[in-house]
TORNU-541445 format. One line per field, with one value per residue (C-alpha): x, y, z; residue in three letters; residue number from 1. Coordinates in nm, 2 decimals. Example, Ala and Ser with C-alpha at 12.3 -4.5 7.8 and 13.67 -1.06 7.14 Angstrom:
<sites>
east = [1.23|1.37]
north = [-0.45|-0.11]
up = [0.78|0.71]
vomi = [ala|ser]
sevex = [1|2]
</sites>
This chain:
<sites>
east = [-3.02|-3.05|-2.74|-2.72|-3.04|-2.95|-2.59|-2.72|-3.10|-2.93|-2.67|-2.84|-3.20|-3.25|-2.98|-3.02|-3.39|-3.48|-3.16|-2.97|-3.25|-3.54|-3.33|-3.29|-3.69|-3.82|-3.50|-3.62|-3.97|-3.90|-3.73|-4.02|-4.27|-4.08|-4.14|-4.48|-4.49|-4.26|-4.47|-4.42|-4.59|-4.28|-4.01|-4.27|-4.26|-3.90|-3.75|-4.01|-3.85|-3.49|-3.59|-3.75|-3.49|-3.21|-3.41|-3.44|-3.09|-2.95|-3.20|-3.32|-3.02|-2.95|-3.05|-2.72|-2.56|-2.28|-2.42|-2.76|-2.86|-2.92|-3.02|-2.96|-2.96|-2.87|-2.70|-2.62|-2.26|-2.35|-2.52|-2.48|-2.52|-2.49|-2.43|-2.36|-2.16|-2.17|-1.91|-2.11|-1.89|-2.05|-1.90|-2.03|-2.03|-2.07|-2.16|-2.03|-2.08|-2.01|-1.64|-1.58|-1.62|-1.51|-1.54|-1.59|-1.72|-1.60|-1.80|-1.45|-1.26|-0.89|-0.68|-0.88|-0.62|-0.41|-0.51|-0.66|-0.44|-0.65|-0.41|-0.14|-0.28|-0.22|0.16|0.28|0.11|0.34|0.63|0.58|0.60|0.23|0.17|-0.15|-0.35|-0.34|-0.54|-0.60|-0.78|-0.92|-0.99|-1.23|-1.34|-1.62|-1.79|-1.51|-1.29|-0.93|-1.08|-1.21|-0.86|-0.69|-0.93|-0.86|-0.46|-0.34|-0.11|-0.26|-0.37|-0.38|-0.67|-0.79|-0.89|-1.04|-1.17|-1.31|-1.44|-1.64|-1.78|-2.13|-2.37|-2.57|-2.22|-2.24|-2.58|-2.58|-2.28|-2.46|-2.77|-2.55|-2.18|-2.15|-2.03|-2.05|-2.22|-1.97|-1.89|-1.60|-1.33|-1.51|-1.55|-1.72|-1.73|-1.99|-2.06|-1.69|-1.44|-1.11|-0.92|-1.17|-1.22|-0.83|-0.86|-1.08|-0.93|-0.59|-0.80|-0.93|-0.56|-0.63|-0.31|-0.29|-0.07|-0.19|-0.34|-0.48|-0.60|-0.80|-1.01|-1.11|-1.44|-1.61|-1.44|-1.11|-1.00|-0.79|-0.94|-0.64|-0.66|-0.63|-0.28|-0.07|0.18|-0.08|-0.30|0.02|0.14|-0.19|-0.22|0.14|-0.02|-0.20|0.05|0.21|0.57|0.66|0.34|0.25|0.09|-0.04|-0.16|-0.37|-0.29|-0.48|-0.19|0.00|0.31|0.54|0.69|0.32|0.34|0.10|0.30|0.63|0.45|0.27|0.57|0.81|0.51|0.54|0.90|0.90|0.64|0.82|1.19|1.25|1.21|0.84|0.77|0.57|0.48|0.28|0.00|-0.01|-0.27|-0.45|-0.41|-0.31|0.01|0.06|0.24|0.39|0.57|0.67|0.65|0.98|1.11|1.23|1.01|1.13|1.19|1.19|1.55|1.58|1.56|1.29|1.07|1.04|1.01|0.60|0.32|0.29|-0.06|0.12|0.41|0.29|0.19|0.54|0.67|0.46|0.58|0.94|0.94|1.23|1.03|0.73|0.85|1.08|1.20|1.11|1.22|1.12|1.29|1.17|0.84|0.63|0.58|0.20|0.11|-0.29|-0.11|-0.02|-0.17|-0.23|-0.39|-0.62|-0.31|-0.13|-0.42|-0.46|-0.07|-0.15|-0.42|-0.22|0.02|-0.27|-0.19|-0.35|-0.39|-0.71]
north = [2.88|2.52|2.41|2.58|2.44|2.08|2.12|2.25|2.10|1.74|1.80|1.96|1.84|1.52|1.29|1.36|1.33|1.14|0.89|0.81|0.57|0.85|1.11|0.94|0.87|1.24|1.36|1.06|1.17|1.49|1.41|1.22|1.57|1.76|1.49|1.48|1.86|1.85|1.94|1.60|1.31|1.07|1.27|1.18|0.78|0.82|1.01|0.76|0.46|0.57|0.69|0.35|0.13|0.32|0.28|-0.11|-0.15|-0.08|-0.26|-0.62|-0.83|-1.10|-1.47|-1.62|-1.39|-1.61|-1.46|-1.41|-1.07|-1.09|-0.73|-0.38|-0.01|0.29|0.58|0.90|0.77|0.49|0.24|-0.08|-0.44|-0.78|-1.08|-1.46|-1.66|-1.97|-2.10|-1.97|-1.66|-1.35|-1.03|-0.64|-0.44|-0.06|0.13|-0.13|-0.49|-0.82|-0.88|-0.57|-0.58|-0.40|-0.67|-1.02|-1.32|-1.66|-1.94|-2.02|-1.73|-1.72|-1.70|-1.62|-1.72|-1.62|-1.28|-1.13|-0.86|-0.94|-1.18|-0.98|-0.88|-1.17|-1.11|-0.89|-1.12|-1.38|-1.13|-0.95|-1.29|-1.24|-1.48|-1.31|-1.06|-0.87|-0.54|-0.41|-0.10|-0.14|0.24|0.17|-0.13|-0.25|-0.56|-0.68|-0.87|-0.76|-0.87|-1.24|-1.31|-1.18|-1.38|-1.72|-1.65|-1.55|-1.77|-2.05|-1.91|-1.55|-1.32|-1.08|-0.76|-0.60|-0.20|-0.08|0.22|0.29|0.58|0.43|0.31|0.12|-0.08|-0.18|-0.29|-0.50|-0.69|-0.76|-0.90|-1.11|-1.11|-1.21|-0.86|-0.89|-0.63|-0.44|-0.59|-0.61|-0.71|-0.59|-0.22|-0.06|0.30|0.40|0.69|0.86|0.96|0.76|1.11|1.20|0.92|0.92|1.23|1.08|0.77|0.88|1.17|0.79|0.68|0.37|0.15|-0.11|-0.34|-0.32|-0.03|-0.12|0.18|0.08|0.37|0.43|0.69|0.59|0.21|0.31|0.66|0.71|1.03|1.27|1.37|0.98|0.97|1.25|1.31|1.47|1.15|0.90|1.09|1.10|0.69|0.64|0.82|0.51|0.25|0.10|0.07|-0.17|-0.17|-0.21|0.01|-0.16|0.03|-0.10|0.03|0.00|0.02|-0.19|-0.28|-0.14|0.11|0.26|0.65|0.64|0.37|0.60|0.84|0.71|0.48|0.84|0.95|0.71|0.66|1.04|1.03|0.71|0.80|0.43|0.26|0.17|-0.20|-0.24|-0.58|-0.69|-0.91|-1.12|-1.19|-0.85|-0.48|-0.39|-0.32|-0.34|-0.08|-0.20|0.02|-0.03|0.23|0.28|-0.01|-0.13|-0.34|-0.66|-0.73|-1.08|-1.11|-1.11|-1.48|-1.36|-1.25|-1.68|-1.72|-1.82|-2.07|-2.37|-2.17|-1.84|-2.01|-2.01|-1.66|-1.58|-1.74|-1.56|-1.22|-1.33|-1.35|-1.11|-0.83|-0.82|-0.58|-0.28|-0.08|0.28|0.58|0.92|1.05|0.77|0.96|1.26|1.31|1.42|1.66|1.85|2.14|1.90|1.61|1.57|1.21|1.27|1.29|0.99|0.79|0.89|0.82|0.47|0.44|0.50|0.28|0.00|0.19|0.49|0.87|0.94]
up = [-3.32|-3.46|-3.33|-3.00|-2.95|-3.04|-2.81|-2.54|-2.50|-2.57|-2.33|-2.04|-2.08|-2.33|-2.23|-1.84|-1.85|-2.14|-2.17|-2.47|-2.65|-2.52|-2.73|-3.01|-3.01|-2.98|-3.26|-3.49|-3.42|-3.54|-3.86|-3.92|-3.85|-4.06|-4.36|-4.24|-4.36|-4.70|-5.02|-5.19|-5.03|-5.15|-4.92|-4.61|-4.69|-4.74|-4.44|-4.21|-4.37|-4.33|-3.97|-3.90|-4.06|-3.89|-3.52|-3.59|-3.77|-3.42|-3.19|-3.37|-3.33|-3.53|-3.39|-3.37|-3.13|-2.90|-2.59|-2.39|-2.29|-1.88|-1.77|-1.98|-1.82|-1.87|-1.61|-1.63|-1.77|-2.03|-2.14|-1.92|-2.05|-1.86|-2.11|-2.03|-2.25|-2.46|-2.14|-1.84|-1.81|-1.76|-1.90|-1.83|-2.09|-2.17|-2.44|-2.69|-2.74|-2.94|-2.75|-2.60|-2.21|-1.92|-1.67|-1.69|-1.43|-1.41|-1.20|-0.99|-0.87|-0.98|-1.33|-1.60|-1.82|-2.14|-2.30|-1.97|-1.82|-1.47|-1.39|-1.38|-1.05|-0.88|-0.92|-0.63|-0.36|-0.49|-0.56|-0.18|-0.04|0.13|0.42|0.63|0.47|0.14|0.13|-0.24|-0.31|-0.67|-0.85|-1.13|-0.96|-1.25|-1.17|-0.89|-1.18|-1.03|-0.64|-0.81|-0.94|-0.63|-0.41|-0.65|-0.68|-0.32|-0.17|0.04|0.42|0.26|0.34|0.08|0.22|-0.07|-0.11|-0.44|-0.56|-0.89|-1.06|-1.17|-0.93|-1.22|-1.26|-0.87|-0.90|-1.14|-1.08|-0.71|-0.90|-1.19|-1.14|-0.76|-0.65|-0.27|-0.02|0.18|0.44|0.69|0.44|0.10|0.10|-0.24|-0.26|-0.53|-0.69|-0.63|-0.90|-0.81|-0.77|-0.53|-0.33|-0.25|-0.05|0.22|0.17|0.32|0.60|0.74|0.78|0.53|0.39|0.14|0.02|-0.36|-0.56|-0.89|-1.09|-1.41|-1.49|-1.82|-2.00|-2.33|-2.29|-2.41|-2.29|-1.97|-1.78|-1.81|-1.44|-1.34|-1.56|-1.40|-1.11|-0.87|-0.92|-0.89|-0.58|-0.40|-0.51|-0.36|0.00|0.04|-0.03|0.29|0.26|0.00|-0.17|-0.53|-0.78|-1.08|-1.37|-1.70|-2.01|-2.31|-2.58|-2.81|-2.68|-2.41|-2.65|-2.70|-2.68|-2.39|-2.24|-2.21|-2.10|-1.81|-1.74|-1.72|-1.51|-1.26|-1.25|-1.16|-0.89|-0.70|-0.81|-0.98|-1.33|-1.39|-1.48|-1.80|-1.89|-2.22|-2.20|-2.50|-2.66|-2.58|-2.65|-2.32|-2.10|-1.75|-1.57|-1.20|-0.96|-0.59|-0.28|-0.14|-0.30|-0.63|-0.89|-0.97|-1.35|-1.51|-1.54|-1.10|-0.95|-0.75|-1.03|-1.12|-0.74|-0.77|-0.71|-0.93|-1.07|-1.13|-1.30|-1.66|-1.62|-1.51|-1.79|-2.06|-1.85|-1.89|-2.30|-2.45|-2.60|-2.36|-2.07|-2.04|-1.78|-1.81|-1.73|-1.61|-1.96|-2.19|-2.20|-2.12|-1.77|-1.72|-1.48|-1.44|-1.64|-1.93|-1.97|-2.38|-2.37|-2.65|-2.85|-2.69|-2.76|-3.07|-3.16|-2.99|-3.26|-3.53|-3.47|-3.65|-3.95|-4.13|-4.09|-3.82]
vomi = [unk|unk|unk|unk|unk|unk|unk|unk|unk|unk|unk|unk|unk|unk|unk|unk|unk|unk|unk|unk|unk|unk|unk|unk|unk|unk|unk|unk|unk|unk|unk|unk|unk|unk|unk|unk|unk|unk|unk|unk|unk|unk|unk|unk|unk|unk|unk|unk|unk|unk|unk|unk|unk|unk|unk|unk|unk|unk|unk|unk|unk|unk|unk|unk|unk|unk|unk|unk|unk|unk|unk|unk|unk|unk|unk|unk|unk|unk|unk|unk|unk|unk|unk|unk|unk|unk|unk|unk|unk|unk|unk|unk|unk|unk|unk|unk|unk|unk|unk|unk|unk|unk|unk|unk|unk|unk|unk|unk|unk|unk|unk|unk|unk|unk|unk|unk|unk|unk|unk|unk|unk|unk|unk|unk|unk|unk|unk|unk|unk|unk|unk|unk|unk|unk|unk|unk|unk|unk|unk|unk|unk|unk|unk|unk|unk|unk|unk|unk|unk|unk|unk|unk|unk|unk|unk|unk|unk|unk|unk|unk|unk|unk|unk|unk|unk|unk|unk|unk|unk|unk|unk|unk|unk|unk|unk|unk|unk|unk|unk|unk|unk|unk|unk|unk|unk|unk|unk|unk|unk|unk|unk|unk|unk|unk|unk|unk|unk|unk|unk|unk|unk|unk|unk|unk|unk|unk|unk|unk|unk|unk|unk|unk|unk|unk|unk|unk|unk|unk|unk|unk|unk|unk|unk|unk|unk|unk|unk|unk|unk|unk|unk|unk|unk|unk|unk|unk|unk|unk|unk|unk|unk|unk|unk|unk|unk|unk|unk|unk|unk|unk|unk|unk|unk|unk|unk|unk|unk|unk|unk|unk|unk|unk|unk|unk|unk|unk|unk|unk|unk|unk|unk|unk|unk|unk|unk|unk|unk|unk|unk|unk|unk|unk|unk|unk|unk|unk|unk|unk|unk|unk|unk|unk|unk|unk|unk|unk|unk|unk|unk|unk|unk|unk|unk|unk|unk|unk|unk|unk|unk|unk|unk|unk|unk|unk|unk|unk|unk|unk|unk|unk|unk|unk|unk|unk|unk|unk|unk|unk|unk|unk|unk|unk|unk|unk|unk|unk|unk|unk|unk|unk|unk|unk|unk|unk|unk|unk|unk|unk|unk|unk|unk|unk|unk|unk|unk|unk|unk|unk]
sevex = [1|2|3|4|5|6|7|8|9|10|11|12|13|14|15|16|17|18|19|20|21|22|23|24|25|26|27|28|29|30|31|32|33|34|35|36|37|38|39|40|41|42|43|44|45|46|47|48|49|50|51|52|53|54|55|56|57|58|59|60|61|62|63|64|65|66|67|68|69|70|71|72|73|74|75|76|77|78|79|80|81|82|83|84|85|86|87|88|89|90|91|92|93|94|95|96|97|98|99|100|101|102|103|104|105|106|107|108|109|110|111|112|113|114|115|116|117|118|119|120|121|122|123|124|125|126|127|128|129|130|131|132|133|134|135|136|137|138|139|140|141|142|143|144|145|146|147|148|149|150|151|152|153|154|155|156|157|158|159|160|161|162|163|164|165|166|167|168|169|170|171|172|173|174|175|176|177|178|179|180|181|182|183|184|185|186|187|188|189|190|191|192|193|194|195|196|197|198|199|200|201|202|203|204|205|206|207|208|209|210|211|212|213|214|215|216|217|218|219|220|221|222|223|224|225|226|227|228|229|230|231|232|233|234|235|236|237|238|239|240|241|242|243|244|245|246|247|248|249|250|251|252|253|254|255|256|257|258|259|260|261|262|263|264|265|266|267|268|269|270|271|272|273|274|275|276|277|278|279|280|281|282|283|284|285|286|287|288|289|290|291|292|293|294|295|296|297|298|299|300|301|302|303|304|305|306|307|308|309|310|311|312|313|314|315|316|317|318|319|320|321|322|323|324|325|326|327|328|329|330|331|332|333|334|335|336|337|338|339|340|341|342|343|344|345|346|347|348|349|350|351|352|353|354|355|356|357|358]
</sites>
């Protein structure tokens, strides 16, 4: 009765109404009423002081934290953290902190730099020649990181027409209030509140196109949603692309021959019929997957892969080390479909690659 209790009522009732900090109160509250009512006085001052100490362990912080806490919340989905750093950059965070960050804001739009698979975005403008506009549709669209890099890194004279759509509302709002996440407006469109799977459907009904499709959707900070890492999802991405468009994918993994890496990379290769793209970012744990509708990817061996802006040129270069990318193939890997997808078991192989049995 215990535990169905304590599965069910924290599931259904404490964290939806309560939050995560409100359920942790009432169950250390009643720890602390069952000491209250032990037969020996010395098990009530004990259980309270474990209670307590465990409750302040996690909240006082020590004082020479490199950051400064801006605004905290908490959805339905996670806990949600704003942060500026020792540099003026401002990074959202969820769940976790100290380093870990799902989106970060710089005061200049544009390359963040080495280490930051962001800029990898910035790539098929360059690649695609774009002279006019550039409409990207951003799935997991955080604090608008991917749309500040595109806006900095487009080609001189290019237009960024940017949609975005993001599960958590509380994520939306507070990158408006601290991370310079614009309204919508005529050429920024965020759709908030949507699953990325979902929002396709409509998306394609309204006869929308883009250029670019960037998917980097992630639960928990580091899990891929199996049903945004199959063929149905790829195909129903691909519906949106205008002819010669790009699809760029971020992985979290550790190098292109990660298991999940093959097995998203054979993924895509099956849903557009070419080799997928996968490109290291050094300096990071995560891989970039690029593919191209009704066209093929370029690879860092082609002459125009090097064919760049002076800015994007060391990023170029850094993509272009022997070892860093791979072409993959629909049979280097797993092809994921709603029937099959075992990403709990990827990412765990992924994992273990750092060494260790988990």
């Amino acid at each position: 009765v215990g535990s169905l209790l304590g599965t069910f009522g924290t599931t259904y009732f404490a964290i939806p109404s309560l939050g995560v900090q409100g359920t942790l109160w009432v169950t250390a509250g009643l720890i602390c009423l069952g000491a209250v009512f032990s037969s020996r006085a010395g098990a009530q001052h004990q259980a309270a002081g474990l209670v307590l100490g465990a409750l302040l362990s996690g909240w006082i912080q020590p004082d020479a934290e490199p950051f400064e806490l801006i605004a905290i919340g908490e959805s339905p989905y996670q806990q949600v953290r704003v942060t500026e750093l020792e540099d003026g950059w401002r990074a959202l965070e969820v769940n976790e902190h100290r380093g870990s960050f799902q989106s970060l804001w710089a005061p200049e739009p544009g390359l963040l730099g080495p280490g930051y698979y962001y800029d990898y975005f910035s790539l098929p403008p360059a690649w695609s020649g774009a002279s006019e506009d550039w409409d990207a549709l951003v799935l997991g669209l955080g604090a608008g990181t991917a749309w500040r890099v595109l806006e900095g890194a487009l080609p001189l004279g290019v237009e960024l027409g940017a949609t975005g759509v993001e599960l958590d509302p509380l994520v939306i709002e507070l990158a408006r209030e601290h991370m310079g996440l614009p309204q919508s407006s005529e050429g920024r469109r965020v759709i908030s509140g949507w699953d990325a799977r979902v929002a396709l459907g409509p998306l394609r009904q309204e006869g929308s196109r883009w250029d670019h499709v960037v998917v980097d959707v992630y639960a928990n900070q580091v899990e891929i949603p199996a049903h945004l890492a199959t063929v149905e999802f790829f195909t129903a991405a691909q519906g949106v692309l205008k002819p010669g468009g790009w699809l760029q994918v971020n992985v979290g993994a550790l190098g292109v021959d990660d298991p999940l890496v093959l097995a998203m990379g054979a993924t895509l290769a099956d849903v557009f019929g070419g080799p997928t793209l996968a490109l290291e970012v050094p300096f990071s744990r995560n891989v970039v997957l690029c593919q191209r509708h009704q066209a093929p990817v370029l690879t860092p061996s082609d002459p125009g892969f090097a064919d760049v802006g002076l800015e994007l040129r060391a990023l170029v270069q850094r993509a272009q080390v022997p070892g860093t990318w791979t072409l993959l193939d629909s049979g280097d890997g797993q092809v994921l479909t709603d029937l099959d997808a075992p990403m709990e078991s990827l990412q765990r192989a992924s994992l273990a690659r750092l060494g260790g049995e988990l």
